[in-house]
N, C-alpha and C positions, 0 to 999 in steps of 0.2 A: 555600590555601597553594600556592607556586609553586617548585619548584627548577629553577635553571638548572643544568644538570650539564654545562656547557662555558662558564663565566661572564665567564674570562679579563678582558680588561680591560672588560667591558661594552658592548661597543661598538654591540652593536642597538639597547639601551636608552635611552629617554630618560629613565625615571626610575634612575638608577646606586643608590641606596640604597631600594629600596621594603623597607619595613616587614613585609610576606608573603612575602617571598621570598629563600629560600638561596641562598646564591652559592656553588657551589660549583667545584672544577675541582683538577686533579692540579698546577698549577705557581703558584706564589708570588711574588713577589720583584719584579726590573724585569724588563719586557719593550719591548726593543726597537721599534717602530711607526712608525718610518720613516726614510729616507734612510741614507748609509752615513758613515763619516770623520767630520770636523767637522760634518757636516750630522745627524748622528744625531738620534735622538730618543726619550725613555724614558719610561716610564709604570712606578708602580706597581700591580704587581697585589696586590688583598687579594679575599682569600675567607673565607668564614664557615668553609667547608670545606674542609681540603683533603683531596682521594680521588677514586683515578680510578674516571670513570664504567663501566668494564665490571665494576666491585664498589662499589654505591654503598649508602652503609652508614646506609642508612635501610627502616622496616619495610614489607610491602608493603602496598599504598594507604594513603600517606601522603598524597599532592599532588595536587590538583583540576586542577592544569597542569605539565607539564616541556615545558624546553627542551634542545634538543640540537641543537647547533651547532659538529661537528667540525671538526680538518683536515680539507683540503678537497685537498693535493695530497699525491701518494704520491712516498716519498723517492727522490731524482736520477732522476725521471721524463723531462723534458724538457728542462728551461729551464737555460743553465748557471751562471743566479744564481742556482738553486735547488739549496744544495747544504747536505750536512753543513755544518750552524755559518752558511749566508748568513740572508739577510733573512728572507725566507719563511720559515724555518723559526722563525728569532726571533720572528717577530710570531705568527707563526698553528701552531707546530707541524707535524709531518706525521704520513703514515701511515707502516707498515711496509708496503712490495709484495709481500711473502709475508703477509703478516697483516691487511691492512685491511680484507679485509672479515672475517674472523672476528673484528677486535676489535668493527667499527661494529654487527655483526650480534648478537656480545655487553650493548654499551651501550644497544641501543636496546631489548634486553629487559628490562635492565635498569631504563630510564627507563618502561617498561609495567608492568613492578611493580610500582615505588613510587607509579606513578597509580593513584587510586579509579575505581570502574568507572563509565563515563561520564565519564573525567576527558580530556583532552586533551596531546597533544604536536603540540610544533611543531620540525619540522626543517628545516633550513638546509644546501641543499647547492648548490657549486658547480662546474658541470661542467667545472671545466679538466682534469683526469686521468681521473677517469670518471665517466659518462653518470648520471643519475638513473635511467637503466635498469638499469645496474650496480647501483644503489643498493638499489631498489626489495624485489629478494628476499627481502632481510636484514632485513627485518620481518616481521613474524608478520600484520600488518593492511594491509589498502589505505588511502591515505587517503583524506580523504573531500572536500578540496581541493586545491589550490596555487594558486602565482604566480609567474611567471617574469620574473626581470627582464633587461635585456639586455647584464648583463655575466655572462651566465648562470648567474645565481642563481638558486636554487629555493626558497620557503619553503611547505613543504609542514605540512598540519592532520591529524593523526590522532586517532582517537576510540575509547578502550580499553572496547570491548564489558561 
């Protein structure tokens, strides 16, 4: 059994409805995904679950695999399209810059709970706001791979002892 605890519109996936696996995620409805004005563009999100991943309301070692694939940028960081209510936030959510890493540090304990022992997680992080070094702490485990891609993705394999 697999839960994705950041499932949103599914967008890693190739298969969007697999049979073993929860979709889970704290927001529902349409979501935004691209361009602004008449160019917009919307998607329904549906989830099996809805519940945010820092209280995921499943027992511990339920899931032979989770995913966890956060926001990725922390709120009016940089960019000045990245703002309360722009696109970014539409599409992909943000963090709180007093709170993201206690929340990400929260979920990902979270997502090692409800794995069985020898179960795996896969996270997904990208360094536009901060580094995978930033990241790294806020786990309890090292992983045991990655890959980086070079819009500086990370998809990082951890393996719950």
């Amino acid at each position: 059994m697999i839960l994705d605890a950041t499932s949103d519109l599914r967008e890693m996936w190739f298969q969007k409805t697999d049979p073993g696996t929860i979709y889970m995620d704290r927001f529902k409805g349409i979501r935004q995904t691209r361009g602004l004005g008449w160019e917009a563009e919307f998607k329904e999100v549906k989830v099996d679950v809805l519940a945010d991943n820092r209280f995921i309301p499943f027992r511990d070692n339920t899931f032979d695999l989770a995913i966890y694939d956060p926001p990725h940028r922390i709120t009016r960081v940089r960019f000045s399209d990245f703002k309360e209510g722009g696109i970014y936030e539409k599409k992909y959510g943000t963090l709180e810059p007093d709170f993201w890493d206690v929340d990400m540090s929260r979920a990902a304990r979270e997502c090692f709970r409800v794995l069985k022992p020898g179960g795996f997680l896969i996270f997904k992080w990208s360094e536009h706001d901060r580094s995978l070094q930033a990241c790294l702490p806020l786990f309890e485990h090292l992983p045991l791979f990655g890959s980086w891609t070079q819009s500086k993705t990370w998809f990082l394999v951890f393996r719950k002892d």
